[in-house]
C-alpha positions in Angstrom: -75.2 -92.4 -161.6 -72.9 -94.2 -164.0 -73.8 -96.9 -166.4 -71.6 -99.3 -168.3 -68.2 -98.2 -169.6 -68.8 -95.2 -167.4 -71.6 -93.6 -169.7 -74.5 -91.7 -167.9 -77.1 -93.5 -166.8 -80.5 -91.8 -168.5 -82.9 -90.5 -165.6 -86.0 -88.6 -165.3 -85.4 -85.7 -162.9 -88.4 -83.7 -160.6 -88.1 -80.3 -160.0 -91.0 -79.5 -157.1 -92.2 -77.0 -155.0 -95.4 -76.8 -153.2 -97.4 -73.6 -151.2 -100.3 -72.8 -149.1 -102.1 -70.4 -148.0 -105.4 -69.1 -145.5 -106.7 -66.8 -148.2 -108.4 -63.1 -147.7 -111.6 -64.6 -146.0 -110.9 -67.8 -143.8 -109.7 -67.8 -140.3 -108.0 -70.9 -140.7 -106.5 -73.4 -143.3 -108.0 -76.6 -144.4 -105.8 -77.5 -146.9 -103.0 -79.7 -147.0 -100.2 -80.8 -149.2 -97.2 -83.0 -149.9 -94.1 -83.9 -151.8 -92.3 -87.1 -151.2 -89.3 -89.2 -152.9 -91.0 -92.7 -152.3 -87.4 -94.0 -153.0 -85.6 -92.1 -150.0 -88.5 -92.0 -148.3 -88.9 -88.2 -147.6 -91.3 -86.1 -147.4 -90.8 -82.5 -147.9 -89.2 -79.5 -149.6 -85.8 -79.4 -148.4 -83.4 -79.3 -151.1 -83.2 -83.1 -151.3 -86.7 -83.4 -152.2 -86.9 -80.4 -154.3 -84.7 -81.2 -157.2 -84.3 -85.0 -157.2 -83.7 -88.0 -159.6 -86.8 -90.1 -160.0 -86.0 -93.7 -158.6 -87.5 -97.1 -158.8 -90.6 -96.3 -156.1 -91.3 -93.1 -158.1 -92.7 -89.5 -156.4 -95.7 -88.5 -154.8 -97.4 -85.4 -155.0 -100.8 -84.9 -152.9 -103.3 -82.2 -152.9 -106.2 -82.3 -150.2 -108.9 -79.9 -149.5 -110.5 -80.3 -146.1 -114.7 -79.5 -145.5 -116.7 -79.5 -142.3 -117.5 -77.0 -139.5 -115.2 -75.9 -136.9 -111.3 -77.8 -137.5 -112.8 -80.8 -139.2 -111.9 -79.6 -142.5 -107.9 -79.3 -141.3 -108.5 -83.0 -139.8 -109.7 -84.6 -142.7 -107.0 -83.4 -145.1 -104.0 -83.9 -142.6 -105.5 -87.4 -142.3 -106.1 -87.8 -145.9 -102.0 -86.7 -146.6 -101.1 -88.8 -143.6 -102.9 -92.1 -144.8 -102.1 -91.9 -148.3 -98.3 -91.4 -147.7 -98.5 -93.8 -144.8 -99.8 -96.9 -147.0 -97.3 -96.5 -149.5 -95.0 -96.5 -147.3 -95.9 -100.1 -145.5 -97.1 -101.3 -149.3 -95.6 -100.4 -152.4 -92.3 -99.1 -150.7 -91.6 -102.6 -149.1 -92.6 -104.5 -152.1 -90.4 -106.5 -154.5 -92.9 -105.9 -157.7 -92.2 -102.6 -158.9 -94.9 -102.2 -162.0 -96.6 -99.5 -163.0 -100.0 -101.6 -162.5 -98.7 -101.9 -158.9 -98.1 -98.9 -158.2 -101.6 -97.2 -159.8 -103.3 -99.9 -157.2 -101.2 -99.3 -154.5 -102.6 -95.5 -154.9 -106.2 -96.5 -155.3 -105.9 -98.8 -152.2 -104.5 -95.8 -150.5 -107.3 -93.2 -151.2 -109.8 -96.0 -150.6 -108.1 -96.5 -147.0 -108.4 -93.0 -146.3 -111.9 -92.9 -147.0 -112.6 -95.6 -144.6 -110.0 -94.1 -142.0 -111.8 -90.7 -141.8 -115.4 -92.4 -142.3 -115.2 -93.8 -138.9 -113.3 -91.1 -137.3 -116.4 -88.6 -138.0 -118.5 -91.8 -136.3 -116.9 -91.6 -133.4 -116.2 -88.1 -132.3 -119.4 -86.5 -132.9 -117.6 -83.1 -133.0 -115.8 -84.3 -136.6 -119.7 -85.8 -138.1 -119.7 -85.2 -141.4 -116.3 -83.6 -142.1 -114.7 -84.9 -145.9 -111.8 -84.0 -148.2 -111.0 -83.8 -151.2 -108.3 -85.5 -153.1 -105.4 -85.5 -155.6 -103.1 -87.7 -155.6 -100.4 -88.1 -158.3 -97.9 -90.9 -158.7 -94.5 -90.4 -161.0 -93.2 -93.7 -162.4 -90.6 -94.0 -165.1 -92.3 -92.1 -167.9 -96.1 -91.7 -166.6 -98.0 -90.3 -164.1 -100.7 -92.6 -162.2 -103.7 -89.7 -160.9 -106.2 -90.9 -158.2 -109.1 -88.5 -158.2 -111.8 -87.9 -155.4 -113.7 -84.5 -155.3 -113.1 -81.1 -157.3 -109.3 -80.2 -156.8 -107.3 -80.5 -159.7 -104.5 -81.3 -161.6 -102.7 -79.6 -164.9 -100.1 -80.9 -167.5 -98.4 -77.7 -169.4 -96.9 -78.6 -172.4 -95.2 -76.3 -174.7 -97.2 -73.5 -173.3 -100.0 -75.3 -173.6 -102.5 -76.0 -170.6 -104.9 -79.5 -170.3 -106.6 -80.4 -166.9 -105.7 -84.1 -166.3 -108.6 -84.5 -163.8 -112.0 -84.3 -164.1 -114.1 -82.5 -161.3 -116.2 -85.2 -159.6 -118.9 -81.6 -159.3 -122.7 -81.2 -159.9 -121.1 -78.6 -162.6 -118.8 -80.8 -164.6 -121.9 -83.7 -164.7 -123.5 -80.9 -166.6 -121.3 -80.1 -168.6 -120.4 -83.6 -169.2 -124.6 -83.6 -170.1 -124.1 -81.3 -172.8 -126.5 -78.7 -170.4 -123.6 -76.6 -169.4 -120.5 -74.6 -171.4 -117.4 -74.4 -169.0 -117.9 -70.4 -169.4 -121.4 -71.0 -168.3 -120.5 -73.8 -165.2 -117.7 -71.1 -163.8 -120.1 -68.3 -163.4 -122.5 -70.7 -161.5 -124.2 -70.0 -158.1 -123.8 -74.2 -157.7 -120.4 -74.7 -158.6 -119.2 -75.6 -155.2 -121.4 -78.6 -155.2 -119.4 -81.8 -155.5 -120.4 -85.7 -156.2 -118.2 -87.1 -154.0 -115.7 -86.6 -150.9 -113.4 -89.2 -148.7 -115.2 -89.0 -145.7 -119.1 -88.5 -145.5 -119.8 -92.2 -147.2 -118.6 -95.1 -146.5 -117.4 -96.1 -149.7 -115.7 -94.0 -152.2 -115.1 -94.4 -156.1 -111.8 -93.2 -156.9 -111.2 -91.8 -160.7 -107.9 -93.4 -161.9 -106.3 -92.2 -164.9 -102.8 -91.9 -166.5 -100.8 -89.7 -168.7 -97.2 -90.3 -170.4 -95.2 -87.4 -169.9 -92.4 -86.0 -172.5 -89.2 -84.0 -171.3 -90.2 -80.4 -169.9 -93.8 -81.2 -168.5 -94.9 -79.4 -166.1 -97.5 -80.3 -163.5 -99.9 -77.9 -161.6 -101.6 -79.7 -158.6 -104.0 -77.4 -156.7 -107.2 -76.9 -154.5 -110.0 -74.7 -155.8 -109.1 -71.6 -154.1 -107.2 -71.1 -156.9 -108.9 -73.1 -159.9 -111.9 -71.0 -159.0 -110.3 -67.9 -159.2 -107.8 -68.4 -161.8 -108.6 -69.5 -165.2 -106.3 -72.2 -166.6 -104.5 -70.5 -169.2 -103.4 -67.5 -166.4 -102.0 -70.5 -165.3 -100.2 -71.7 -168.1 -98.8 -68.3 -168.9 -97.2 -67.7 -165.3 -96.0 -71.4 -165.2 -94.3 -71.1 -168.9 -92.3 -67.3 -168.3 -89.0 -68.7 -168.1 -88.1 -65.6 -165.8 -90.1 -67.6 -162.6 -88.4 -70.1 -160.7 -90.9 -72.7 -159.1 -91.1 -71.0 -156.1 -91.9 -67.4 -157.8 -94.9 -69.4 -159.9 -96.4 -70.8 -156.6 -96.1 -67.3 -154.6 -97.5 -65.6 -158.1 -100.6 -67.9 -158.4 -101.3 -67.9 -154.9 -101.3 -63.8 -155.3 -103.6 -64.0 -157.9 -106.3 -65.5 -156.3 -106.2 -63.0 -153.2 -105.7 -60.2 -155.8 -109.4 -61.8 -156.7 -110.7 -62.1 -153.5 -109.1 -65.0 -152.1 -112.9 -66.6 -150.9 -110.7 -69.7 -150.0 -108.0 -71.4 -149.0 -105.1 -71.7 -151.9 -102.8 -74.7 -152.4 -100.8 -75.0 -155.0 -97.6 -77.3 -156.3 -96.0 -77.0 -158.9 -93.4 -79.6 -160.7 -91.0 -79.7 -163.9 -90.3 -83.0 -165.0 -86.9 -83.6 -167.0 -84.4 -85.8 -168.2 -82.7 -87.7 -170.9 -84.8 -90.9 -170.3 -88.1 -88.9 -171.2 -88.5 -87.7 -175.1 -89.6 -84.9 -176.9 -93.4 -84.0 -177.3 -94.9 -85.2 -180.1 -97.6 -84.1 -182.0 -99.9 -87.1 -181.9 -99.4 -87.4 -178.0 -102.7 -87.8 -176.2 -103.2 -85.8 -173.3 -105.9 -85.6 -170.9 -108.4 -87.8 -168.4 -107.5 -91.5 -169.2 -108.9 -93.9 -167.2 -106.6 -96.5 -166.2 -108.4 -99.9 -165.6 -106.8 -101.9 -162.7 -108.0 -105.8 -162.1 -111.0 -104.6 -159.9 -112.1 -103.0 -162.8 -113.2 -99.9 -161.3 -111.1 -96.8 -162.3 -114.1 -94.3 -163.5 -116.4 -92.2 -161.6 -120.0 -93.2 -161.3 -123.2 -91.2 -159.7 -122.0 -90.7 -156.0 -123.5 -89.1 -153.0 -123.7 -85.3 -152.5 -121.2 -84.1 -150.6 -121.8 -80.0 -150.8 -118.8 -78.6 -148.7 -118.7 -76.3 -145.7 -119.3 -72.2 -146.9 -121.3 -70.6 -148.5 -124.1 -70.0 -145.6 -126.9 -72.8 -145.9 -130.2 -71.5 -146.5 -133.1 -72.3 -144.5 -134.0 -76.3 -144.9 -129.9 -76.7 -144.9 -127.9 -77.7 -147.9 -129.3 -80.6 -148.6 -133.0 -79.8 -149.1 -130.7 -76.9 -151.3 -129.1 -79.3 -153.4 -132.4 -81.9 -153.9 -134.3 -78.7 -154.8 -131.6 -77.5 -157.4 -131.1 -81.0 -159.1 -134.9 -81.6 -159.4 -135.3 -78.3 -160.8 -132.6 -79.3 -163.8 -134.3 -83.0 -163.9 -131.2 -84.8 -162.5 -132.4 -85.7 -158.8 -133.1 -89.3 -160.3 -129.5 -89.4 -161.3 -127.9 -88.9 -157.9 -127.9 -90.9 -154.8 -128.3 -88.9 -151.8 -126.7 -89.2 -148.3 -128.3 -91.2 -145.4 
């Protein structure tokens, strides 16, 4: 793209590639991913989309981890992708505004729709009661990305080698280590660390953790489920995401190998992006990096005590997992803290 007196115009360019798999113990996939060029309007990783120049609408990059017994689990995160994508489509895409303030609302608005959307589906097809997702959702816009945040997958920013999880788990483990009663060693190790605060689906409303992080030339950005965060500590990640000898595609397929090599107890999405560019500068040493809320007019952009949503596997004990996770809380002096589902 040419600017005035023929000069290159300065642009931010998105290197992406995305990967899923079933895993060593599942007999069939609820996760769900995309990639999509808001500005063309496609979704998915043919070349175009791949390797492409950030425009005005900006990219999205969606991670969603289905839960619930039978298919529901595959339902809720196709939904979930399909809904999100679907709303910015018909919203911000059509829209003469292009702010960033927009934008991080149009995204809320989106995960809040889905919510709703797959709330009412499990009402009326008893078959799908109870099924949820998880969510990450990542806007790119000029310089920052806008993160909209609902359950226990995750996002990373690698920087110079250097690894920082952008979202916070919305998980009985990270309120405890938020509490001061847990170490992240100690919350890893954990029989509860499947528990999470908060799905779209089993409620029907949903707080959705909004943040934002500037970027600098040669980012990189890990989105994934937690069949891999749980079997693959971050800085494995960093190191196979920084060897200059992998190509996006070799990361994805080397991550995704690593958790089988561990088991594989889950389904493993991963995508990975490199973000480039003369418009974006250097890192700098007194750049913050990390969860940020970002505060839209509703006001509402952190997460707050949410119902229980506990997931699908492992096996419930006797009671179900309800009665499991009342029990557990009460026993670390946290039931009060937590509103439980109806």
């Amino acid at each position: 793209m040419m600017g005035l007196f023929g000069s290159k115009k300065p642009q931010v360019t998105i290197s992406v590639f995305g990967k899923t798999d079933l895993g060593r113990t599942r007999d069939h996939n609820e996760d769900s991913f995309l990639v999509a060029d808001l500005t063309t309007k496609e979704a998915s990783l043919q070349p175009t989309v791949r390797e492409h120049t950030l425009g005005p609408k900006g990219t999205l990059l969606l991670v969603a981890d289905g839960m619930g017994g039978a298919a529901s689990g595959e339902v809720a995160s196709q939904m979930a992708i399909e809904t999100i994508y679907n709303h910015l489509l018909e919203t911000w895409c059509t829209e003469e505004s292009v702010t960033p303030e927009q934008f991080a609302t149009r995204i809320k608005e989106a995960v809040e729709e889905t919510n709703q959307r797959i709330y009412a589906a499990a009402r009326e097809t008893p078959e799908h009661k109870g099924m949820g997702t998880t969510a990450t959702a990542v806007g790119v816009l000029g310089s920052h990305l806008y993160l909209a945040q609902v359950g226990d997958s995750r996002a990373y920013l690698i920087r110079n080698k250097q690894v920082t999880q952008l979202t916070k788990d919305q998980s009985l483990m990270q309120r405890l280590i938020d509490a001061g009663e847990l170490t992240e060693e100690e919350a890893e190790k954990s029989e509860r660390r499947n528990i999470i605060l908060q799905a779209l689906g089993p409620d029907h409303k949903v707080r959705v953790d909004l943040t934002q992080q500037l970027v600098r030339r040669g980012d990189m950005l890990v989105l994934c489920s937690d069949g891999l965060s749980g079997q693959v500590k971050k800085e494995e990640i960093a190191e196979i995401v920084s060897d200059p000898t992998n190509d996006l595609v070799a990361i994805c397929s080397e991550l995704i190998d690593l958790a089988n090599a561990r088991g594989g107890p889950d389904n493993i999405t991963v995508i990975v992006a490199r973000l480039s560019g003369d418009t974006l500068d250097e890192p700098k040493a007194e750049d913050q990096v990390g969860h940020q809320p970002y505060h839209v007019l509703d006001g509402e952009s952190t997460t707050e005590p949410v119902p229980i949503y506990t997931g699908s596997p492992p096996p419930e004990p006797k009671g179900g997992a309800l009665a499991l996770v009342v029990a557990s809380l009460a026993a670390l002096g946290l039931a009060a803290a937590i509103y439980l589902l109806t």
